[in-house]
DRENPA-3360 file (N, C-alpha, C; in nm, 2 decimals, always signed):
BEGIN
1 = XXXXXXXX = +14.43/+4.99/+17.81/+14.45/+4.98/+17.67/+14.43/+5.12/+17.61 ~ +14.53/+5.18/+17.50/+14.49/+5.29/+17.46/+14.42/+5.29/+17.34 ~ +14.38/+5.35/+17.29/+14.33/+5.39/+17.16/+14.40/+5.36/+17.07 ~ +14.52/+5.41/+17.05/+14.60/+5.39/+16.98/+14.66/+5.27/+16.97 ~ +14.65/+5.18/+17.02/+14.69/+5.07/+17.05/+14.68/+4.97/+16.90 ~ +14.52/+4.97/+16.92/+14.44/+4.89/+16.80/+14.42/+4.96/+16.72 ~ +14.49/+5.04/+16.65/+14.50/+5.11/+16.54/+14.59/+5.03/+16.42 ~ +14.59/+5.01/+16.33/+14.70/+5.01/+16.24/+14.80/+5.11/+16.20;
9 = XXXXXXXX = +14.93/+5.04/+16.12/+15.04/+5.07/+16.14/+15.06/+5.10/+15.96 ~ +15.12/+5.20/+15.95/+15.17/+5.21/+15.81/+15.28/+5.11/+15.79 ~ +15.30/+5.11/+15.65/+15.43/+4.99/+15.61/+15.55/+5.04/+15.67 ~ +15.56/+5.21/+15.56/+15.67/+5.26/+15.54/+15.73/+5.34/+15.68 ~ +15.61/+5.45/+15.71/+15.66/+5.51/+15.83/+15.65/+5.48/+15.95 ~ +15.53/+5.38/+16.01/+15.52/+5.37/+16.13/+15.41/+5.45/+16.16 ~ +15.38/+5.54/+16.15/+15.24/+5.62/+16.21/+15.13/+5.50/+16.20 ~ +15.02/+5.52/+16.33/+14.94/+5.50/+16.27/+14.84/+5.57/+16.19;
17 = XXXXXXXX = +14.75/+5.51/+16.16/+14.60/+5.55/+16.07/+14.49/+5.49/+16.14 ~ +14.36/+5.54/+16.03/+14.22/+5.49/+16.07/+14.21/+5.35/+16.02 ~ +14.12/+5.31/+16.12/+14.06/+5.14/+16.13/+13.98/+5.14/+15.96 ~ +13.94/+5.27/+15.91/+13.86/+5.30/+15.84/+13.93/+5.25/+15.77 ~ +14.05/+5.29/+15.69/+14.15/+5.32/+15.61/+14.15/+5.16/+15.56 ~ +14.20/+5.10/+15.68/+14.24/+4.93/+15.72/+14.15/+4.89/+15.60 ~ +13.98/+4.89/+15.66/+13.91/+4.80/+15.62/+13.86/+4.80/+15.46 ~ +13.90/+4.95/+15.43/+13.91/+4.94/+15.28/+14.03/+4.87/+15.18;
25 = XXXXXXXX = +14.09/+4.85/+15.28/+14.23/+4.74/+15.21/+14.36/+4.80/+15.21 ~ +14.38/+4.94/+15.26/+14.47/+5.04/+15.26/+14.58/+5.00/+15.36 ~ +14.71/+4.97/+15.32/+14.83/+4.91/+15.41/+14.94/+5.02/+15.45 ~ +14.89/+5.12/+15.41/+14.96/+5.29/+15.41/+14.87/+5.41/+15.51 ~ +14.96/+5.47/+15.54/+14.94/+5.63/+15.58/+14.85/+5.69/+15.47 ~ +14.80/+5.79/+15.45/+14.73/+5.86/+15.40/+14.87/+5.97/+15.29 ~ +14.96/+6.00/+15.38/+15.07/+6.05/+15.31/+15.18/+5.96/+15.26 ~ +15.18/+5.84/+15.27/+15.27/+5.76/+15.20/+15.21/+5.65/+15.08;
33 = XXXXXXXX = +15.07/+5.66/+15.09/+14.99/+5.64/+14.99/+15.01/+5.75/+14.87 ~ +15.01/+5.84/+14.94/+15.00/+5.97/+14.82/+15.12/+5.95/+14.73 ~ +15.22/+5.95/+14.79/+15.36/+5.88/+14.75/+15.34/+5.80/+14.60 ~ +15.30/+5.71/+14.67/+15.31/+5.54/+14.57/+15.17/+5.57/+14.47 ~ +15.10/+5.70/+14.55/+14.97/+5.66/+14.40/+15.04/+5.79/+14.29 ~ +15.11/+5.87/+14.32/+15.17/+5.99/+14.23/+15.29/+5.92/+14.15 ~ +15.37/+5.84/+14.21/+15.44/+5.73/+14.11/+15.35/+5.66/+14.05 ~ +15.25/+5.60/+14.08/+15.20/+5.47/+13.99/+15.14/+5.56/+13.84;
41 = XXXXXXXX = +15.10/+5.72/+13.94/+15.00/+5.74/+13.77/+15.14/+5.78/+13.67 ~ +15.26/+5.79/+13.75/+15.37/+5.86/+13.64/+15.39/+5.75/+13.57 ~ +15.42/+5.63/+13.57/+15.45/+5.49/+13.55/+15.34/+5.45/+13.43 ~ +15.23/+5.50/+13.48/+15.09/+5.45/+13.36/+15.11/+5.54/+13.30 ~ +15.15/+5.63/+13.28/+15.11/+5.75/+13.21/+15.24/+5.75/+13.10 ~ +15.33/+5.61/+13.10/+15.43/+5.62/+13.00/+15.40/+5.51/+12.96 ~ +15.27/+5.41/+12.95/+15.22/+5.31/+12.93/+15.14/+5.29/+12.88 ~ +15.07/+5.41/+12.76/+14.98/+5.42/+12.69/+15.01/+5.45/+12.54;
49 = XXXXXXXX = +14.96/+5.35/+12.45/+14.96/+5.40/+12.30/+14.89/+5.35/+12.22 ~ +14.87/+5.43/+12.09/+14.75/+5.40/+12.01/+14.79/+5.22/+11.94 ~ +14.69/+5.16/+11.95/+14.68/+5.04/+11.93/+14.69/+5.02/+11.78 ~ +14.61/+5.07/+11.70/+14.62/+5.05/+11.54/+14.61/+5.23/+11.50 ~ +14.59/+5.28/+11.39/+14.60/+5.38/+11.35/+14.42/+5.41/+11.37 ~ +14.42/+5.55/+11.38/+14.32/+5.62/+11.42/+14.25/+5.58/+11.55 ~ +14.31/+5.44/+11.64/+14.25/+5.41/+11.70/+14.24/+5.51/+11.87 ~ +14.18/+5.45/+11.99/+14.20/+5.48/+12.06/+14.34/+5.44/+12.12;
57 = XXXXXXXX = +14.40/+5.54/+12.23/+14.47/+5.51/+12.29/+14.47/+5.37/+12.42 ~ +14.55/+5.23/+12.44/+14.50/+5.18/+12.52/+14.59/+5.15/+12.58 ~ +14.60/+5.07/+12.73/+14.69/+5.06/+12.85/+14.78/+4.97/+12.75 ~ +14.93/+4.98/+12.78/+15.03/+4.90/+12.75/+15.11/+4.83/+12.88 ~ +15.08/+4.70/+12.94/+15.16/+4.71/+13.04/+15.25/+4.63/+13.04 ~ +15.30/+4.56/+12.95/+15.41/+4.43/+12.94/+15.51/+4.50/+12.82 ~ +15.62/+4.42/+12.79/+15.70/+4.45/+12.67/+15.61/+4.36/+12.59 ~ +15.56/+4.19/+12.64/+15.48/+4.14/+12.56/+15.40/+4.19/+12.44;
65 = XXXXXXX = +15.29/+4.30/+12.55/+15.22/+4.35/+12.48/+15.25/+4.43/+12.37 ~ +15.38/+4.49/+12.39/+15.35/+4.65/+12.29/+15.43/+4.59/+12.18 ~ +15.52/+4.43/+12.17/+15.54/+4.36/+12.06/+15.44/+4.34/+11.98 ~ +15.31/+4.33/+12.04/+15.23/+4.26/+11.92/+15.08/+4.39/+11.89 ~ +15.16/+4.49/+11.95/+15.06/+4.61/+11.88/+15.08/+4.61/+11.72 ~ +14.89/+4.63/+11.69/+14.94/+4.64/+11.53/+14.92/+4.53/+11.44 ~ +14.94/+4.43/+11.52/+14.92/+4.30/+11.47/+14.80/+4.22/+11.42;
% end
């Protein structure tokens, strides 16, 4: 049996990774994570606005929500 054997498997590419990686809850490569976390912060990062005036900025993540900013 090799080493590599019982390793896990990325989604996207196939490589494997560390067991380490695994048990922290990680279903990605180390470079295909980088991927999906550089999209997610572009995605949050057009998902933020000030809630009432002078306030602080806060997470907007639904259309729900940003109808009833203000309100």
């Amino acid at each position: 049996m090799k080493v590599t054997d019982s390793l896990p498997e990325c989604f996207d590419c196939g490589n494997s990774f560390s067991l380490e990686r695994k048990t922290l809850g990680y279903e990605y490569c180390i470079e295909c994570g980088d991927t999906y976390a550089k999209a997610e912060m572009i995605r949050k990062s057009k998902c933020v606005a000030p809630a009432f005036n002078k306030g602080a900025y806060q997470y907007i993540g639904t259309f729900a929500d940003a109808k009833q900013i203000g309100r």
